[in-house]
ZATOR-291504 format. One record per residue: residue number from 1; chain; x negated, y negated, z negated of N, C-alpha, C, CB in turn. Coordinates in nm, 2 decimals, padded with zeros to 4 digits, always signed. Glycine has a CB too. Layout:
N
(NUM 'A' (X Y Z) (X Y Z) (X Y Z) (X Y Z))
...
//
This chain:
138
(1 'A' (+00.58 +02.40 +00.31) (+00.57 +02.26 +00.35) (+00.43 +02.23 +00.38) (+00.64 +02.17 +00.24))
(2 'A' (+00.40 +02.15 +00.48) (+00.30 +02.09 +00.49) (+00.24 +02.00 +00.41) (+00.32 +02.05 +00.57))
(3 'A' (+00.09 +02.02 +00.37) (+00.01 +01.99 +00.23) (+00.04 +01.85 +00.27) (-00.17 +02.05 +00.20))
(4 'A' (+00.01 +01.76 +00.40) (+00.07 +01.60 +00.36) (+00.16 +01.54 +00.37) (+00.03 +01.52 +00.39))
(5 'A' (+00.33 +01.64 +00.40) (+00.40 +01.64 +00.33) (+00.43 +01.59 +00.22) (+00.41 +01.71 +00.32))
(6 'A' (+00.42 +01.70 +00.16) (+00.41 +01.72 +00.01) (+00.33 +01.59 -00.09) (+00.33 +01.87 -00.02))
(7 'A' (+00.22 +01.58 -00.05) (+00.11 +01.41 -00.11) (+00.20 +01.31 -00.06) (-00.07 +01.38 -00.02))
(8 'A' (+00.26 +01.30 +00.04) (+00.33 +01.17 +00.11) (+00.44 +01.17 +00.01) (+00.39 +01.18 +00.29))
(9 'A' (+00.51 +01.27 -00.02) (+00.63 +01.24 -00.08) (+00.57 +01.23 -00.24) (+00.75 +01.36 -00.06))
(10 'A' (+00.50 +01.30 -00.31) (+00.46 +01.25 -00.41) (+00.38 +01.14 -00.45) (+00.43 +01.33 -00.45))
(11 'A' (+00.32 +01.05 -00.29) (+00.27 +00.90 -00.27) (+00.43 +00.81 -00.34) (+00.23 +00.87 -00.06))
(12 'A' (+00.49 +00.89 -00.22) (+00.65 +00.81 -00.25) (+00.66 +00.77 -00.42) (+00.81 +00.95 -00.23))
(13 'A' (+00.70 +00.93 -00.48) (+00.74 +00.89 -00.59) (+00.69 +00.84 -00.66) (+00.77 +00.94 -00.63))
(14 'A' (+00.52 +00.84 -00.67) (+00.51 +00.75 -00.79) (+00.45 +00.63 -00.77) (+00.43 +00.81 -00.88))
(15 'A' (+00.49 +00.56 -00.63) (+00.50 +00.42 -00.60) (+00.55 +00.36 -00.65) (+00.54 +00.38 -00.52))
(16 'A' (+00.70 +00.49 -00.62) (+00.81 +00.37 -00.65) (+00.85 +00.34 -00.79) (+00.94 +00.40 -00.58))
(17 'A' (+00.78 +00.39 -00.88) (+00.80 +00.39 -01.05) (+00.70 +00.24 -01.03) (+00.72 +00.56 -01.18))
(18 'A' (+00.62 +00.26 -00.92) (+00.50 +00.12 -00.97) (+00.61 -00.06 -00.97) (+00.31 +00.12 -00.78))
(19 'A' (+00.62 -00.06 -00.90) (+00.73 -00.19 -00.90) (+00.81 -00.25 -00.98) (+00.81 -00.19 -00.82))
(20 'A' (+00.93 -00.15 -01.02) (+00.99 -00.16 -01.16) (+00.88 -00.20 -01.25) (+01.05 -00.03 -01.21))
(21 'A' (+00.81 -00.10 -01.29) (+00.73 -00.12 -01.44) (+00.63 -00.24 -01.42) (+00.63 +00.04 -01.48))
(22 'A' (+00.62 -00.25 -01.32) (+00.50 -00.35 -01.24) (+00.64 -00.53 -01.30) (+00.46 -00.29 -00.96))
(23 'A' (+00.72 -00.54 -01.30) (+00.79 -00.62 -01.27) (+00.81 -00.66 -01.48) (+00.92 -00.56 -01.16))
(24 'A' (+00.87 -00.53 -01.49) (+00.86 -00.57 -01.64) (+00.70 -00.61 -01.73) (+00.92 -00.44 -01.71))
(25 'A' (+00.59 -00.50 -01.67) (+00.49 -00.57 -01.77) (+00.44 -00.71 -01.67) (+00.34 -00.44 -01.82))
(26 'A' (+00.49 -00.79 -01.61) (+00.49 -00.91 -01.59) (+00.55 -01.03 -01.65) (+00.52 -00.91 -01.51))
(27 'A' (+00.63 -00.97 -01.72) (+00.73 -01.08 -01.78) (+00.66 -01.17 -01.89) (+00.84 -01.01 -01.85))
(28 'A' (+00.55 -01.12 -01.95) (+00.43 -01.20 -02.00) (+00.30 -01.15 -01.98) (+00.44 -01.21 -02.12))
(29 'A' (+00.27 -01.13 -01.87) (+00.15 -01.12 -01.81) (+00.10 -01.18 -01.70) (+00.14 -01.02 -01.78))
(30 'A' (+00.02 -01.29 -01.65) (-00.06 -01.31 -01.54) (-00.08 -01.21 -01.46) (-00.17 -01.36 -01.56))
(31 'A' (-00.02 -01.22 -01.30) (+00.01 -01.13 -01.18) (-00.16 -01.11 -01.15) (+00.10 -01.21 -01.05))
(32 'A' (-00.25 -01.24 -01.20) (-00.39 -01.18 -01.18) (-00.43 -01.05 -01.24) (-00.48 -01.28 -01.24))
(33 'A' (-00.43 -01.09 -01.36) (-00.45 -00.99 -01.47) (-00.38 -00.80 -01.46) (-00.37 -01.08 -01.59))
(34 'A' (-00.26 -00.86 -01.45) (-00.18 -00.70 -01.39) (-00.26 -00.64 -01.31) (-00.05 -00.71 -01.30))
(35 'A' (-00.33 -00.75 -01.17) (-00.41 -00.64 -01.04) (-00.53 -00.59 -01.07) (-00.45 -00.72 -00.89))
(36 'A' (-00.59 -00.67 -01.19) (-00.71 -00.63 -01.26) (-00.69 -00.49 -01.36) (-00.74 -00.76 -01.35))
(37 'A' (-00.60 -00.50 -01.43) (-00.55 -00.37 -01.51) (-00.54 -00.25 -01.42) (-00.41 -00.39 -01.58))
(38 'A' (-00.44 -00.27 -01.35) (-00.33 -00.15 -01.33) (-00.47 -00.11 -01.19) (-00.09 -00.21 -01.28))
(39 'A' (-00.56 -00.18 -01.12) (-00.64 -00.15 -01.03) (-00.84 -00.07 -01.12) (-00.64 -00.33 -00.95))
(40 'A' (-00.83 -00.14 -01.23) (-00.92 -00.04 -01.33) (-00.89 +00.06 -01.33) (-00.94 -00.06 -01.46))
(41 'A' (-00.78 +00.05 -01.38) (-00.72 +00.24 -01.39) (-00.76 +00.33 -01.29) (-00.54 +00.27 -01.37))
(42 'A' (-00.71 +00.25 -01.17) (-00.73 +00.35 -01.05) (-00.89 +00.35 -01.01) (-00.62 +00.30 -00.91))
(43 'A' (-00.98 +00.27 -00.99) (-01.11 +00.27 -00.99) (-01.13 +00.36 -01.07) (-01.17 +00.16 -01.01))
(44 'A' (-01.16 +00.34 -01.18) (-01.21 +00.47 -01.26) (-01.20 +00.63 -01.24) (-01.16 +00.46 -01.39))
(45 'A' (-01.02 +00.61 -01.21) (-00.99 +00.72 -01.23) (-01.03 +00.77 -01.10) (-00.85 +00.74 -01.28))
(46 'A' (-01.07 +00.69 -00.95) (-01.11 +00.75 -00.85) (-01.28 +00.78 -00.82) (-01.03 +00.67 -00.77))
(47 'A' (-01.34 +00.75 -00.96) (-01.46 +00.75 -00.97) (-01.47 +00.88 -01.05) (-01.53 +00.62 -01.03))
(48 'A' (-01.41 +00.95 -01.10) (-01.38 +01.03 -01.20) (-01.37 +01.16 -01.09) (-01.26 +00.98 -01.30))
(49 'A' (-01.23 +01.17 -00.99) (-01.26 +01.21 -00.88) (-01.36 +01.25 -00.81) (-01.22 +01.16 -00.83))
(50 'A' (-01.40 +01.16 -00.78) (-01.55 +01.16 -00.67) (-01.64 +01.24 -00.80) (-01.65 +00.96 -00.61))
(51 'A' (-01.66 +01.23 -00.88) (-01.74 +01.27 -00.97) (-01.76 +01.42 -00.96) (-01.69 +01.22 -01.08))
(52 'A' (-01.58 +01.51 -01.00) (-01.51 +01.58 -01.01) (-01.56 +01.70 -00.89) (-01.37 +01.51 -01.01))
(53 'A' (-01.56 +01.65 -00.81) (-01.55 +01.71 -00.61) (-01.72 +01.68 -00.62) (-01.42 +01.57 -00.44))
(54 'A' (-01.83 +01.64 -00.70) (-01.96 +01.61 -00.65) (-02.01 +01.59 -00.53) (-02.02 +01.69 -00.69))
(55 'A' (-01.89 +01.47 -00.48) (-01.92 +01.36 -00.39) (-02.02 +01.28 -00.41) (-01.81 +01.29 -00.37))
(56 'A' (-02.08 +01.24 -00.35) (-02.23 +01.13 -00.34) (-02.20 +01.04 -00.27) (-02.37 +01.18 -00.28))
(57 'A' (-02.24 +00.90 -00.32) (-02.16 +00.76 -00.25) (-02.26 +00.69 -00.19) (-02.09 +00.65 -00.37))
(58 'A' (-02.40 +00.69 -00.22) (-02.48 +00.64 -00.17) (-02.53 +00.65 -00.07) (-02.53 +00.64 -00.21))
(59 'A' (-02.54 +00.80 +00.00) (-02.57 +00.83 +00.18) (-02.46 +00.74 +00.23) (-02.54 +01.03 +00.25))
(60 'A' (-02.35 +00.72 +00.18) (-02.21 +00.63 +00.25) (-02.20 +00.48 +00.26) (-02.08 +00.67 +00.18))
(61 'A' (-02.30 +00.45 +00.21) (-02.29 +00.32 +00.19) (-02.37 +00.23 +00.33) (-02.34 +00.30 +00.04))
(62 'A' (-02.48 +00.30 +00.43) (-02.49 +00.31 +00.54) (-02.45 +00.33 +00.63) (-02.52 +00.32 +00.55))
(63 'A' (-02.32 +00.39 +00.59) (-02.23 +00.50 +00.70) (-02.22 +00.37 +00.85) (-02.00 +00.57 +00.61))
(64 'A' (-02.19 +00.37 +00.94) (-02.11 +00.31 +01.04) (-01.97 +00.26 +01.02) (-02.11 +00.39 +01.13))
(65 'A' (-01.90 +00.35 +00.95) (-01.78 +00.27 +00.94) (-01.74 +00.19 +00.76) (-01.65 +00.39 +01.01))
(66 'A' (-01.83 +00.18 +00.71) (-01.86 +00.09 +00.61) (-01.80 -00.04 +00.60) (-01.98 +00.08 +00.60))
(67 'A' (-01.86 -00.13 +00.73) (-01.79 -00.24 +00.72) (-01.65 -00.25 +00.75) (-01.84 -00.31 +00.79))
(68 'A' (-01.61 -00.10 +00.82) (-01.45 -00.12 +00.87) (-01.42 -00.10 +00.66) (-01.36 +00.06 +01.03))
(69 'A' (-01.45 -00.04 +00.59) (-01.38 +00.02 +00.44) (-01.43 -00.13 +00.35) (-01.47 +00.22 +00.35))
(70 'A' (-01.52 -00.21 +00.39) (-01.51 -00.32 +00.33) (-01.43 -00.40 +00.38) (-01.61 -00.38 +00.31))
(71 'A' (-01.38 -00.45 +00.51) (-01.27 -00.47 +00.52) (-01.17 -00.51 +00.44) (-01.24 -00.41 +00.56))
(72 'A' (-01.14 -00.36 +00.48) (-01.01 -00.30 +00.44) (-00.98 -00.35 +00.29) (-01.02 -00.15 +00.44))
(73 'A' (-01.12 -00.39 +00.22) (-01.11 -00.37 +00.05) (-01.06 -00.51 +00.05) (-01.28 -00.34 -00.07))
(74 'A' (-01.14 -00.61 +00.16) (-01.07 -00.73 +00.13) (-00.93 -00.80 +00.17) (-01.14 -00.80 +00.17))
(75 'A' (-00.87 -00.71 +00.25) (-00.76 -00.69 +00.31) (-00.67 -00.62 +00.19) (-00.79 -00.61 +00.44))
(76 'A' (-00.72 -00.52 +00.08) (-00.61 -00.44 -00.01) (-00.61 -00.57 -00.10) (-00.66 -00.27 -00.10))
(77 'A' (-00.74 -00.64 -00.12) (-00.75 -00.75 -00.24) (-00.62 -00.88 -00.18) (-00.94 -00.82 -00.25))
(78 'A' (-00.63 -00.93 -00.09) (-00.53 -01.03 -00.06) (-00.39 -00.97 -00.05) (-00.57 -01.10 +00.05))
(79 'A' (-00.42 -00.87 +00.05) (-00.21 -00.79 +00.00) (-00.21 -00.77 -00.15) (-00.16 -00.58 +00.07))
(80 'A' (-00.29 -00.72 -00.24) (-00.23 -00.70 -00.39) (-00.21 -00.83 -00.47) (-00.33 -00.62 -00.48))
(81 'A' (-00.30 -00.94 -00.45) (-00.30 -01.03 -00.50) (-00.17 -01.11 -00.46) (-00.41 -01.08 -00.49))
(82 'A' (-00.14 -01.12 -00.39) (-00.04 -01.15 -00.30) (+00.09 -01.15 -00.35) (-00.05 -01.08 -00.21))
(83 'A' (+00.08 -00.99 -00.28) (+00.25 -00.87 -00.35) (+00.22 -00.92 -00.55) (+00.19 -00.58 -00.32))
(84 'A' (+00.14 -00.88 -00.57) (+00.21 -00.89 -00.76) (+00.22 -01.03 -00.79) (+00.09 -00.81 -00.90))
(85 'A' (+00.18 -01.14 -00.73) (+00.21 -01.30 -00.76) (+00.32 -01.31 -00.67) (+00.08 -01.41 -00.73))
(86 'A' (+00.39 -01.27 -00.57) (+00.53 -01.25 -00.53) (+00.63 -01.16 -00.64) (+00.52 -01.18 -00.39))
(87 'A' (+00.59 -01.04 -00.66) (+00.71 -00.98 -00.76) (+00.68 -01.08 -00.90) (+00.69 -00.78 -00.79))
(88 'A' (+00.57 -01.14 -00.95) (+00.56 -01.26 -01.10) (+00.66 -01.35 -01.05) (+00.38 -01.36 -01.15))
(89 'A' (+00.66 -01.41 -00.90) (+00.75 -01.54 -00.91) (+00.93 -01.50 -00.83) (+00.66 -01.69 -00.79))
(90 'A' (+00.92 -01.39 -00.80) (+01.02 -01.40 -00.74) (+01.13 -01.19 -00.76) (+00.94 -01.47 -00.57))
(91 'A' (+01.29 -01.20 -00.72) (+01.29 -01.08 -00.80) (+01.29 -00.97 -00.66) (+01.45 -01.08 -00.92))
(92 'A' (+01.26 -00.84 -00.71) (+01.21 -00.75 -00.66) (+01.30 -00.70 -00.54) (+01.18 -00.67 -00.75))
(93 'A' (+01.43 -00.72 -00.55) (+01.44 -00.68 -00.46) (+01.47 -00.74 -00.33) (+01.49 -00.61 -00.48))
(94 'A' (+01.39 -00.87 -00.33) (+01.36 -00.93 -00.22) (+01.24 -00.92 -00.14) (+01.36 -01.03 -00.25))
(95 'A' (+01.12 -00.94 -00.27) (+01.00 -00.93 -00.23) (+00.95 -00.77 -00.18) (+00.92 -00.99 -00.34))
(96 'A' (+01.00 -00.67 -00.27) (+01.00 -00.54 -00.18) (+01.03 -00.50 -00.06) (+01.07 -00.47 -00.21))
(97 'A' (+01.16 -00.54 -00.03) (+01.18 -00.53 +00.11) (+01.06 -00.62 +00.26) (+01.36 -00.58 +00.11))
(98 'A' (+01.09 -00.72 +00.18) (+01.01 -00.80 +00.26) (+00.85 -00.77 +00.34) (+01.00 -00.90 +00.17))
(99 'A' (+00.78 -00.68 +00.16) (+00.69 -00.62 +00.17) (+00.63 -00.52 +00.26) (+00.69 -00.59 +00.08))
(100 'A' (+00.78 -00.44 +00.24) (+00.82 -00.31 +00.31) (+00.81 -00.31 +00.44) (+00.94 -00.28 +00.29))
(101 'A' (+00.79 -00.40 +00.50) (+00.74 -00.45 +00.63) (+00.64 -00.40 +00.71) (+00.70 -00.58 +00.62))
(102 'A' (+00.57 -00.42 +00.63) (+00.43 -00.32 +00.66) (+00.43 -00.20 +00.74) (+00.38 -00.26 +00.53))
(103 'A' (+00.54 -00.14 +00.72) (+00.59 -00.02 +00.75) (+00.60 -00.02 +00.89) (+00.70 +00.01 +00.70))
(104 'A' (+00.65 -00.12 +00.93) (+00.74 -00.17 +01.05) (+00.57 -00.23 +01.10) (+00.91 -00.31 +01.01))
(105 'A' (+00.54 -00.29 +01.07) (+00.41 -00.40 +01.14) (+00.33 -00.27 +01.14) (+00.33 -00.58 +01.03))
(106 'A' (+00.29 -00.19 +01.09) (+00.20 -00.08 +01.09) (+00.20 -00.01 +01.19) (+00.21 +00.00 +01.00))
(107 'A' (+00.37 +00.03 +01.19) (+00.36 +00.17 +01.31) (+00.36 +00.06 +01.41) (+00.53 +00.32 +01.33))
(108 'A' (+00.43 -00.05 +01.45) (+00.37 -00.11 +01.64) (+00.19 -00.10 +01.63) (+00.42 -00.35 +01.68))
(109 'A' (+00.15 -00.11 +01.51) (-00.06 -00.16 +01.52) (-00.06 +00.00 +01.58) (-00.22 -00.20 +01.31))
(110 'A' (+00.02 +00.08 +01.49) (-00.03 +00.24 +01.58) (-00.03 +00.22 +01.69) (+00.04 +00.38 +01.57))
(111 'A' (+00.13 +00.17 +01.78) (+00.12 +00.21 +01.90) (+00.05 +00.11 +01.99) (+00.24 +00.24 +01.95))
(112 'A' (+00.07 +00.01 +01.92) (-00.06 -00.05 +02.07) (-00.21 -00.04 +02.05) (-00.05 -00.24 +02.09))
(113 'A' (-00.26 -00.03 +01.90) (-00.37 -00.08 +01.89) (-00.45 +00.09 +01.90) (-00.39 -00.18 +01.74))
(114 'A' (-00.38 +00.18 +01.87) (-00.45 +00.32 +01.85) (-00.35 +00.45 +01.91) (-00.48 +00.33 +01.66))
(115 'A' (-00.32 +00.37 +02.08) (-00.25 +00.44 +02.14) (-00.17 +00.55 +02.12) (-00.30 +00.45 +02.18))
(116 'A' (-00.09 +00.53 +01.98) (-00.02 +00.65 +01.95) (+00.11 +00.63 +02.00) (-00.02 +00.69 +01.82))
(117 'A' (+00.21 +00.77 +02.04) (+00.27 +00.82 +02.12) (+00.42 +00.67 +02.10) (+00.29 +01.00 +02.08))
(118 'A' (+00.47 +00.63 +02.22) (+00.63 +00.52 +02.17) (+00.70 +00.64 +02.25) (+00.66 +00.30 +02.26))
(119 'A' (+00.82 +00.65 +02.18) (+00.90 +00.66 +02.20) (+01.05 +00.61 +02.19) (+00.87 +00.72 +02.17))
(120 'A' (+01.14 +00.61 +02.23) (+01.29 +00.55 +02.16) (+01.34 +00.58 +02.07) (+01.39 +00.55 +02.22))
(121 'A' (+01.29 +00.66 +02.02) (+01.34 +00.73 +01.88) (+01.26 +00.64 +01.77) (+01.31 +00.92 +01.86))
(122 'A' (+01.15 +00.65 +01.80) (+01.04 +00.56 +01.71) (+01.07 +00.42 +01.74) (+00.86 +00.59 +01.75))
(123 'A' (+01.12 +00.37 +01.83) (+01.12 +00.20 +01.89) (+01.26 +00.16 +01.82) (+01.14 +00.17 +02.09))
(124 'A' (+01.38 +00.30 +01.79) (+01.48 +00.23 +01.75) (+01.45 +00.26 +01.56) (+01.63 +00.30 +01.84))
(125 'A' (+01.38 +00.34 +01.53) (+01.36 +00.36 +01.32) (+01.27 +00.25 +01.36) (+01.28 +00.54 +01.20))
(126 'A' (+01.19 +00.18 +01.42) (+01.13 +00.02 +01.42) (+01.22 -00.02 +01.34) (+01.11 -00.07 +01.56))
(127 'A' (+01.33 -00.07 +01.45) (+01.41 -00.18 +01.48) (+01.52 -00.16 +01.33) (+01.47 -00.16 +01.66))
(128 'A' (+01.54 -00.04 +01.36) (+01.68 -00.02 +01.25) (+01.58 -00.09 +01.09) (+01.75 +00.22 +01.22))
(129 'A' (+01.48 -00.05 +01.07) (+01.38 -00.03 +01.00) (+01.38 -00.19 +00.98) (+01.25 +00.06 +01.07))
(130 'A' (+01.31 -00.27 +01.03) (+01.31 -00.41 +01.00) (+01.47 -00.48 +00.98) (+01.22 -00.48 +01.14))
(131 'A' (+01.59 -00.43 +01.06) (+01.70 -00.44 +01.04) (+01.74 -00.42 +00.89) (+01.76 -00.37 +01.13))
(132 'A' (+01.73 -00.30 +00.85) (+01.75 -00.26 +00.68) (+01.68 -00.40 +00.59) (+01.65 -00.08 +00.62))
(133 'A' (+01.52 -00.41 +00.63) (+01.50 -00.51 +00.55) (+01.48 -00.65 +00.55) (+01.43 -00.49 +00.52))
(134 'A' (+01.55 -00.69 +00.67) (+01.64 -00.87 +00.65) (+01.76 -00.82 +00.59) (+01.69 -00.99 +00.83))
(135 'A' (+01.87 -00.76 +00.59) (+01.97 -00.70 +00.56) (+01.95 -00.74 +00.39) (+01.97 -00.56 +00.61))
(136 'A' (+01.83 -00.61 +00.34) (+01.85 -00.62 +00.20) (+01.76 -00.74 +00.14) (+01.82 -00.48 +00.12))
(137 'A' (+01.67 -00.88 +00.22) (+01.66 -00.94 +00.15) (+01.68 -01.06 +00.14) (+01.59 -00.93 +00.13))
(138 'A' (+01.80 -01.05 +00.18) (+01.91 -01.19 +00.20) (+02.01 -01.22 +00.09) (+02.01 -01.18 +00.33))
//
């Protein structure tokens, strides 16, 4: 199997444990607080990484595409803040699907914005794709 394969599907799985568990330790927790926690973990632990691989962060912090990864950071900060103060007020399997969107709004940014390949096969898992999720969040 192909090595990102294999990472994509084990992206899969341990996403999808994140929502559930994400939903219960909400039940008395501030959705702020959760993005603050459950996002330390992963900072650290991706500082630990870099550490690990004796990656150096500082030549990169001039890089050229810098401002596109700060962005992006402010862009992960309003989708997280977002998504976990949607699964605090509302139940999951609404706001999942809904979320799940992304998916759908993602692959069109591929094909128009970063000319990757359309096909009808891809135009109709769009379509079916956004179809599944008004379906399940009605």
């Amino acid at each position: 199997m192909r090595r990102y394969l294999e990472l994509s599907i084990l992206a899969c799985l341990a996403y999808s444990l994140v929502v559930p568990l994400l939903s219960i330790a909400m039940t008395d927790l501030p959705s702020t607080l959760a993005v603050f926690l459950s996002n330390s973990v992963m900072f650290v632990t991706v500082g630990l990484v870099i550490a690990y691989r004796g990656l150096r962060v500082r030549p990169f912090l001039h890089h050229p595409q810098t401002p596109t990864l700060i962005a992006i950071g402010v862009l992960l900060t309003i989708g997280l803040l977002s998504y976990y103060r949607a699964l605090a007020l509302g139940p999951v399997s609404i706001v999942v699907p809904i979320y799940g969107l992304f998916i759908v709004v993602s692959s069109l940014i591929g094909m128009v914005a970063l000319d990757e390949a359309v096909t009808a096969r891809k135009l109709a898992a769009i379509g079916l794709s956004a179809v599944a999720i008004a379906l399940m969040s009605i």
